[in-house]
C-alpha positions, 0 to 999 in steps of 0.5 A: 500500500505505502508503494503503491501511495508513493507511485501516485505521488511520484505521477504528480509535478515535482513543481507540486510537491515543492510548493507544499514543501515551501507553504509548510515551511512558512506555516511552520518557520515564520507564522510569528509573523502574524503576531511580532511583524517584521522582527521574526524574518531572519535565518527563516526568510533568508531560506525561505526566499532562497527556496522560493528563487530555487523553486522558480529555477525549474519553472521552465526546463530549457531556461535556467534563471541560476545562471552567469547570464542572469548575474546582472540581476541576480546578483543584486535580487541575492543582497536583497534576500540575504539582508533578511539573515544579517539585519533587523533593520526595521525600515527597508524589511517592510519596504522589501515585502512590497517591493521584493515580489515586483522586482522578481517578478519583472526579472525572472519573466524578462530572463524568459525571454528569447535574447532577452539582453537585446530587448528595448524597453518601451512602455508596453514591454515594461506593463507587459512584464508587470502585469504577469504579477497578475497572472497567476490569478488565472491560474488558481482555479486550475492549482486548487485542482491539482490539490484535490487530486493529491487529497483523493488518493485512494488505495481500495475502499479506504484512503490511505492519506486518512490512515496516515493521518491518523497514524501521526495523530494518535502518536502525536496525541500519545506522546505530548499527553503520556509517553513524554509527561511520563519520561519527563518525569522520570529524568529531569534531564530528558525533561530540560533537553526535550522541553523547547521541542514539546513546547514548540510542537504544543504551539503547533497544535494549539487552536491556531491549527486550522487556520495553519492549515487552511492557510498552508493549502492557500499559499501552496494553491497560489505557489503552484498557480505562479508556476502554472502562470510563468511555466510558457513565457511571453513572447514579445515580438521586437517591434520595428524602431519607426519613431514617431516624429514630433512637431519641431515647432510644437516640442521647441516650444515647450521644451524650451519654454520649460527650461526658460521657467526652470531657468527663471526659477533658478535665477530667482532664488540664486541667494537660497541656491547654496545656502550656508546655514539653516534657520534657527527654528526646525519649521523652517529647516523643514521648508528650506529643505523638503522644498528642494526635494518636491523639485528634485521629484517633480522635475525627475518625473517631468525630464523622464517623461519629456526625454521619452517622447522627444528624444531623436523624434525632433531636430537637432535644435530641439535637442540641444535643447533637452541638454540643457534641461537636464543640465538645469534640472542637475543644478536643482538637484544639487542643491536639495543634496547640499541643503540635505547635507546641511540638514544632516550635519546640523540635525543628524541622520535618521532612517528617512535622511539617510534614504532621501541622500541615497535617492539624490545619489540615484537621481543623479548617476540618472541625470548624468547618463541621460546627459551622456546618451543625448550629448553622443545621441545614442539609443536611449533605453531609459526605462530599462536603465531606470530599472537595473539602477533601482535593482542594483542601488536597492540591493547595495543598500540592503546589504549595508550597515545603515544603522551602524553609520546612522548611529556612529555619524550622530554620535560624532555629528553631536560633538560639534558645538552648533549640533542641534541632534538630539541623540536619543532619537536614535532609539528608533534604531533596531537590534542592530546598533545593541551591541554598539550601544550597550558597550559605549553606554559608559562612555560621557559622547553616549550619555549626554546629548550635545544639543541641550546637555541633558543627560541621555539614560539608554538603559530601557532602550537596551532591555527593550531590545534585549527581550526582542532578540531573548523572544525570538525563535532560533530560527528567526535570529540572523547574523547580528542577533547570533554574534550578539549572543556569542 
């Protein structure tokens, strides 16, 4: 019987079986998530999405993704699931949850494709990849199927799938309730050593188990889906470069006259251009500041999308022109990065500083390219290199030390005597920065804030962090929390 059920087992996908593989480790490994968030996605997210990645490998037999073709977004897809075992970082792990599956899902479908590496990204090309988020949708009710057919495995009158679930039941049973009480009791030893299993294999069978399981049938049912979805890649047909002209006259005229109101703008606040101080009051701080970057933000999107639909669609005039834009628009944006300099040497660095910087940074590398492209009037594959530059500047970031160098900055930023830091904010770092913090907690630069000399206690601040990583799994440590324990 037990050859016969594994027969039919076998006659079932690999792909399957995996995806039931992958939901029970999440339902087993990472449900804390539910209750303590993104603190518990360490060791067991760092596998799970390893897992995952391996699982989307064998989508298609001809294609591998786990290859030196590939590395060109692999390499910066693998920081960004390896941050997951080294940091806590409270900040990009629920950002990662978001944007982790877009990214993925963009790039494994285009390493689908047949020379992919040629392919130009137009707008119909990049939603045409995105949208395969969506496709697995349509795919769900043909998984369920699959499913139903590994539950109704039938040997003779009884199904031996029910006996084998009895089976463990009643062992399951017997053990927790009287074989294990009875030996516990017996030798303390055994007691203490087999406690942390029977109390995690009592979580398992708490009043949360039917929810464990419907939940594991859902996740291994969408699994399968995404594999159903993806396993005939799309076929993008290389459209013919027939641009389309612009009018000369219409796009000079707005082109130009935009970069004459830029132009104006920049003239207009030249004394503000390159300030050498802040206000004394944070409300204005906040104004000189934020404003730079609204511009920084609304010109980045305004250049993109007027470089898209004029660029080599217009004669060499107009883009000449487009240079210039670009070039004002690389003012504007230095600027908001000196004045957030400014910000963060006056104020400090926090989560949301330290990531604005790294978007002037992004922007910039952005404005440059397009500068070199249009100057050598090369193709410009904008979306494309818009994309690859998010993938590998996100994945660097993941993989850096943020709060190490947010901490350590603030610390030798508040001993400058016209430091406005309140160092103290820096509680809102994670688990991270403990060891760093508990080691120079007697030191006098950690115990008094340089802003108004009042004194900086860091005491509940450690224990608070302290219980985080005590109440944790461990399988839901990473890298920073195991040293920490060492």
């Amino acid at each position: 019987m037990v050859i016969k059920l594994t027969d039919k087992l076998k006659q079932q996908p690999r792909r399957l079986i995996f995806s039931l593989i992958l939901s029970l480790f999440w339902v087993i490994f990472l449900w804390n998530f539910w209750d303590k968030d993104v603190y518990v996605l360490g060791l067991n997210a760092f596998v799970f999405l390893g897992l995952l990645l391996v699982f989307f490998n064998t989508i298609l037999a001809e294609k591998k993704l786990l290859t030196k073709s590939n590395l060109t977004w692999l390499i910066p897809l693998v920081l960004i699931i390896s941050s997951f075992a080294v940091y806590d970082n409270l900040f990009i792990k629920p950002f990662n949850i978001l944007v982790l599956p877009v990214l993925a899902t963009i790039f494994i479908n285009y390493s689908f494709l047949k020379d992919h590496q040629k392919k130009y990204w137009d707008l119909s090309f990049f939603f045409t990849l995105l949208f395969r988020i969506f496709a697995p949708f349509t795919r769900l009710k043909k998984s369920a199927q699959a499913h139903n057919q590994i539950i109704k495995l039938h040997q003779g009158p009884a199904s031996v799938l029910k006996k084998v679930i009895l089976g463990l039941a009643i062992f399951i049973l017997l053990a927790m309730l009287v074989i294990i009480p009875l030996l516990s009791s017996a030798d303390p030893e055994f007691a203490q050593k087999l406690g942390e299993a029977y109390q995690w294999l009592a979580e398992i069978l708490s009043t949360t188990l039917l929810v464990k399981i419907l939940f594991f049938y859902v996740l291994s049912v969408f699994l399968y889906a995404i594999f159903l979805a993806w396993q005939k890649p799309i076929d993008i047909k290389d459209k013919e470069r027939t641009d389309k002209k612009m009018d000369s006259i219409i796009s000079g005229i707005v082109v130009g006259g935009i970069l004459l109101l830029y132009l104006l703008f920049l003239w207009l606040q030249l004394e503000r251009l390159w300030v050498s101080g802040l206000p004394t009051d944070f409300k204005g701080v906040e104004v000189l500041v934020k404003s730079g970057f609204w511009q920084l933000i609304f010109l980045s999107m305004i250049n993109i999308i007027i470089l898209f639909f004029t660029y080599k669609k217009t004669n060499k005039f107009v883009q000449g022109i487009l240079i210039f834009f670009t070039l004002a628009s690389l003012l504007l944006l230095f600027s908001a990065g000196y004045r957030m300099l400014l910000y963060v040497i006056f104020y400090g660095l926090s989560y949301e500083k330290f990531f604005a910087s790294y978007t002037v940074l992004y922007c910039a590398i952005l404005f440059v390219y397009l500068i070199i492209k249009i100057a050598a009037q090369s193709r410009l594959n904008i979306i494309k290199f818009i994309l690859f530059l998010f993938l590998w500047m996100y994945g660097v970031i993941n993989i850096m030390p943020v709060e190490q160098i947010i901490l350590r900055s603030n610390i030798e930023l508040a001993k400058n005597e016209y430091s406005r830091i309140n160092l103290y904010e820096s509680r809102i770092l994670s688990p991270d920065v403990l060891s760093y913090i508990e080691k120079n907690n007697s030191h006098d630069f950690m115990k008094v804030n340089h802003r108004d000399d009042q004194a900086v206690d860091w005491s509940q601040w450690i224990e608070q962090n302290k219980n985080i990583i005590r109440n944790k799994k461990w399988y839901e440590l990473n890298l920073n929390n195991i040293f920490y324990k060492l």
